[in-house]
C-alpha positions as semicolon CSV with decimal commas, in nm:
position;residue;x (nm);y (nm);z (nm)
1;X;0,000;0,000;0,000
2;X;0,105;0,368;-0,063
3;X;-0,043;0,564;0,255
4;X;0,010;0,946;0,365
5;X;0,062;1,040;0,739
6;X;-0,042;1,386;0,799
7;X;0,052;1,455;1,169
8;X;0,225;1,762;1,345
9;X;0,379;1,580;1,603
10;X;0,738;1,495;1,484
11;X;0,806;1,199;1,709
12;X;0,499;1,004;1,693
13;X;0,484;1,102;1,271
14;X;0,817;0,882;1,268
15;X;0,752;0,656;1,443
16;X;0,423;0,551;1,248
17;X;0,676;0,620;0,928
18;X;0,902;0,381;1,037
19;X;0,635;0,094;1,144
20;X;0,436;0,117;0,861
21;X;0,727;0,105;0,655
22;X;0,872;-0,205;0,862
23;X;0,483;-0,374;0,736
24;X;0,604;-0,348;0,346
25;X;0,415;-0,038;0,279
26;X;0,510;0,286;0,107
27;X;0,441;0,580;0,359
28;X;0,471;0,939;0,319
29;X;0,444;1,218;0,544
30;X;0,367;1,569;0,608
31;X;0,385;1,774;0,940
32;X;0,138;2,052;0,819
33;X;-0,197;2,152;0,656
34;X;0,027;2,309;0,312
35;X;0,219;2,045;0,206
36;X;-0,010;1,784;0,319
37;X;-0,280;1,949;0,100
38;X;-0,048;1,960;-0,192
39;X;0,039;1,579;-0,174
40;X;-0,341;1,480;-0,079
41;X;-0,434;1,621;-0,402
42;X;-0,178;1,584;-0,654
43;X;-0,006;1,215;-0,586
44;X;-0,209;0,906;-0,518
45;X;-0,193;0,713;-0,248
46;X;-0,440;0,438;-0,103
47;X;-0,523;0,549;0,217
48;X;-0,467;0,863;0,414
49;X;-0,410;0,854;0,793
50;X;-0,505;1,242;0,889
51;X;-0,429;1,433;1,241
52;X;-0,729;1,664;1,304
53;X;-0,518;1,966;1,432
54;X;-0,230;2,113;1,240
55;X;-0,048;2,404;1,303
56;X;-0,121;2,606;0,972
57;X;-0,492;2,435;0,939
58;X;-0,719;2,137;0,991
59;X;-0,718;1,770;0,885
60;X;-1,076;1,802;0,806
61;X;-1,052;2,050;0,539
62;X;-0,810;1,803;0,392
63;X;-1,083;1,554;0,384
64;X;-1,324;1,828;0,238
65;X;-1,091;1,904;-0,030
66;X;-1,007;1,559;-0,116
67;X;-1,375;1,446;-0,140
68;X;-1,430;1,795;-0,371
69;X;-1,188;1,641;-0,589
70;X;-1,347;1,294;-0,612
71;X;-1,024;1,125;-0,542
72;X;-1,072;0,726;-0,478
73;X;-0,889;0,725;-0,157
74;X;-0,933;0,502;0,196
75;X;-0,948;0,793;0,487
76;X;-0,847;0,736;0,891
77;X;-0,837;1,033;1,116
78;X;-0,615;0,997;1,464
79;X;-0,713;1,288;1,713
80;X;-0,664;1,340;2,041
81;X;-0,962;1,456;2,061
82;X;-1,234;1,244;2,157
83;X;-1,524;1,418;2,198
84;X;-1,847;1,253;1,986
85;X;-1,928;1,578;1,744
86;X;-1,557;1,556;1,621
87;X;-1,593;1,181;1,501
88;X;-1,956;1,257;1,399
89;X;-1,784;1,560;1,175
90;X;-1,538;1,402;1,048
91;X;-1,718;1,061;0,931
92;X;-2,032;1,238;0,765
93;X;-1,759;1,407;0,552
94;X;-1,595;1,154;0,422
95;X;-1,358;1,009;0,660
96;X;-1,409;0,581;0,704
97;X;-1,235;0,570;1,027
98;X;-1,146;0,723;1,353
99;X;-0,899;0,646;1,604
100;X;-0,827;0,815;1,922
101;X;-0,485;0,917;2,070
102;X;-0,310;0,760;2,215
103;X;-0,309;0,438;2,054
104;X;-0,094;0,099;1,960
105;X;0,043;0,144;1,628
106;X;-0,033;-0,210;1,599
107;X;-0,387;-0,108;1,584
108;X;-0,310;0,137;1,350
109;X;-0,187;-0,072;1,153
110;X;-0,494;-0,350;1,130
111;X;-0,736;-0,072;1,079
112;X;-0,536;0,062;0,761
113;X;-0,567;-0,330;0,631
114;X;-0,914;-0,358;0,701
115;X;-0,994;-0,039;0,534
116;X;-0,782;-0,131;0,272
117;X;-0,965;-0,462;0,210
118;X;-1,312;-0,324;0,203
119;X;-1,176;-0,104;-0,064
120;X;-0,971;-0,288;-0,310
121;X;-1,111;-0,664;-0,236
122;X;-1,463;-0,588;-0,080
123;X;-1,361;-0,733;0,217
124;X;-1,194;-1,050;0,167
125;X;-0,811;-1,108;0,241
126;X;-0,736;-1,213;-0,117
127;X;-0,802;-1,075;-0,493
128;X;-0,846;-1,321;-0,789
129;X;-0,822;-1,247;-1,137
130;X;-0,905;-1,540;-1,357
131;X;-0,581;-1,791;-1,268
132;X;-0,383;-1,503;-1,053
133;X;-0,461;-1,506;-0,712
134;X;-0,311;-1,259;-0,443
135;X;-0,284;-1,269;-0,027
136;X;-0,134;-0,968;0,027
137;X;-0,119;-1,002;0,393
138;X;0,119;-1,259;0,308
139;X;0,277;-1,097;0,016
140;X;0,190;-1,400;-0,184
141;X;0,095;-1,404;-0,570
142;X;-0,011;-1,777;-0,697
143;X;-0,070;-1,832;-1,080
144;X;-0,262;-2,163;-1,153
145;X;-0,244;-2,248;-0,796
146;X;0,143;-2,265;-0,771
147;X;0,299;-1,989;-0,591
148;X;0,532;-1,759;-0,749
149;X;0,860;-1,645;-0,618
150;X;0,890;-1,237;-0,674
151;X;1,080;-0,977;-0,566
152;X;0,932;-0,689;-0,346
153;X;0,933;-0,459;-0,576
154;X;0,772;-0,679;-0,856
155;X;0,512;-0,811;-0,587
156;X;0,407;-0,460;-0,565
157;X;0,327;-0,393;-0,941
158;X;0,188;-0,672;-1,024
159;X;-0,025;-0,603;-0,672
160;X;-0,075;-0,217;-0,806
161;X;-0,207;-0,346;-1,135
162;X;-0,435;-0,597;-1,040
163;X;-0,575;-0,394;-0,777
164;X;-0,640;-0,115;-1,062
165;X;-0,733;-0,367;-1,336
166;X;-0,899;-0,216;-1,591
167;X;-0,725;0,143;-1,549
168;X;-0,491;0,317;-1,729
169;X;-0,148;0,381;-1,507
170;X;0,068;0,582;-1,658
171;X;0,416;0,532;-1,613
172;X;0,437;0,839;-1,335
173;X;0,211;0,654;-1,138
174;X;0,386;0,346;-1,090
175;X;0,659;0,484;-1,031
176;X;0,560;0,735;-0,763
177;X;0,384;0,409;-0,591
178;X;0,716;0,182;-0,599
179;X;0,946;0,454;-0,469
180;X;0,748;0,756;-0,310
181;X;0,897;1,031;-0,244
182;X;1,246;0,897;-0,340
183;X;1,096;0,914;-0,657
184;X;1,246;1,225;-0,769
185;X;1,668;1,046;-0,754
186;X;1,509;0,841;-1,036
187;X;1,640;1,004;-1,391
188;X;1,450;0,736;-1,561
189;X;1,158;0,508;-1,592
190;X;1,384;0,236;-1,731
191;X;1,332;0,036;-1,420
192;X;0,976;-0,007;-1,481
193;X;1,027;-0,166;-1,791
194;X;1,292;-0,444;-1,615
195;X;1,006;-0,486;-1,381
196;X;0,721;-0,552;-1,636
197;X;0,985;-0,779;-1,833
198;X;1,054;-1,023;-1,580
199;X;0,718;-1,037;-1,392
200;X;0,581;-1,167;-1,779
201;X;0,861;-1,397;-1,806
202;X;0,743;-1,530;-1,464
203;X;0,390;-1,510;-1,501
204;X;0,427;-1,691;-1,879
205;X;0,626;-1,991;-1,722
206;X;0,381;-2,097;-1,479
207;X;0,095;-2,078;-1,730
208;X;-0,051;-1,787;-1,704
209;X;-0,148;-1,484;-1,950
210;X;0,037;-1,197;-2,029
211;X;-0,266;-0,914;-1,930
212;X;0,016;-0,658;-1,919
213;X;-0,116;-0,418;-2,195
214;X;0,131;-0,146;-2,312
215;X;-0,031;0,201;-2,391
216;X;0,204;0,380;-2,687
217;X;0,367;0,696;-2,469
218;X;0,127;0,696;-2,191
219;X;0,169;0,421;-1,939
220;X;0,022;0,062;-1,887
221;X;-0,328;-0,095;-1,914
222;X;-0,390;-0,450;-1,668
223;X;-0,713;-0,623;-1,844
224;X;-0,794;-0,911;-2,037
């Protein structure tokens, strides 16, 4: 998953950085209302985990701006406030969860997979796409039944496209959900195409279709 921490509070911010990162996820951050704004809007991510205070603003304008935009995005708020109007507030505009400070990141953590699976798989803890089946709990991709052996970063595309099937990713996209913010020491896209190479190798040998579809200077199309 690709998630976006928006909290002011340094220590805690890095802390839920480092854990989430320590699950296999991509997470970004941002310490205030600005930049958090500016990422919330422009770069995609799959669920956003959003403070309610900030220094320069408020995590629920975030959510009003995000819903104003239509983006398809899974939304948790952490507060430390607990009082029943604020988690009234913030679910009737858009949020899907609330937690309350303080709290186990552990927790955290479950809640963002949950959310996640009601999402992307409608609940269940795998996604099947005619013979490709993925667990991605257990970072586990099986074609015809016989489980594949990928790298992490090719687990993650293949997970990216078949949990966008049908859409058109362009090449920006893929590559700001591999790497992140570290996108930007990239100074190509070449690595993509290594990627896409080997996973159809892989995916060929045990039997399966090639539903990699390349669109001509634009990006990449996962349908059959």
């Amino acid at each position: 998953m690709k998630i976006l921490v928006i909290e002011d509070n340094v220590e805690l911010l890095k802390d839920i950085k480092n854990f989430l990162e320590d699950q296999g996820n991509i997470c970004e951050i941002a310490s205030d209302y600005q930049s958090a704004l500016m990422k919330a809007v422009i770069f995609p991510y799959d669920i956003l985990v959003v403070d309610i205070m900030l220094p320069d603003g408020t995590g629920l304008d975030i959510i009003k701006e995000v819903k104003k935009e239509n983006i398809d995005v899974g939304i948790i708020i952490i507060s430390a406030k607990n009082a029943v109007g604020d988690k009234v507030n913030g679910l009737e505009i858009g949020a899907d969860d609330y937690l309350t400070k303080p709290f186990y990141l552990a927790e955290l953590n479950a809640r963002i997979k949950a959310l996640y699976r009601r999402k992307a798989y409608k609940g269940s803890k795998e996604i099947i796409f005619n013979e490709i089946k993925i667990r991605p709990e257990n970072h586990e991709i099986f074609v015809n039944d016989r489980l594949m052996s990928l790298t992490k970063k090719e687990f993650d595309i293949i997970h990216f496209f078949v949990a966008n099937r049908n859409r058109l990713l362009t090449k920006e996209a893929i590559a700001e959900h591999l790497w992140g913010d570290h996108i930007e020491m990239a100074d190509s896209f070449n690595f993509i195409y290594t990627h896409l190479a080997n996973l159809r190798k892989k995916i060929t040998k045990f039997g399966g279709k090639d539903y990699i579809k390349s669109i001509y200077s634009v990006g990449y199309k996962f349908s059959d």
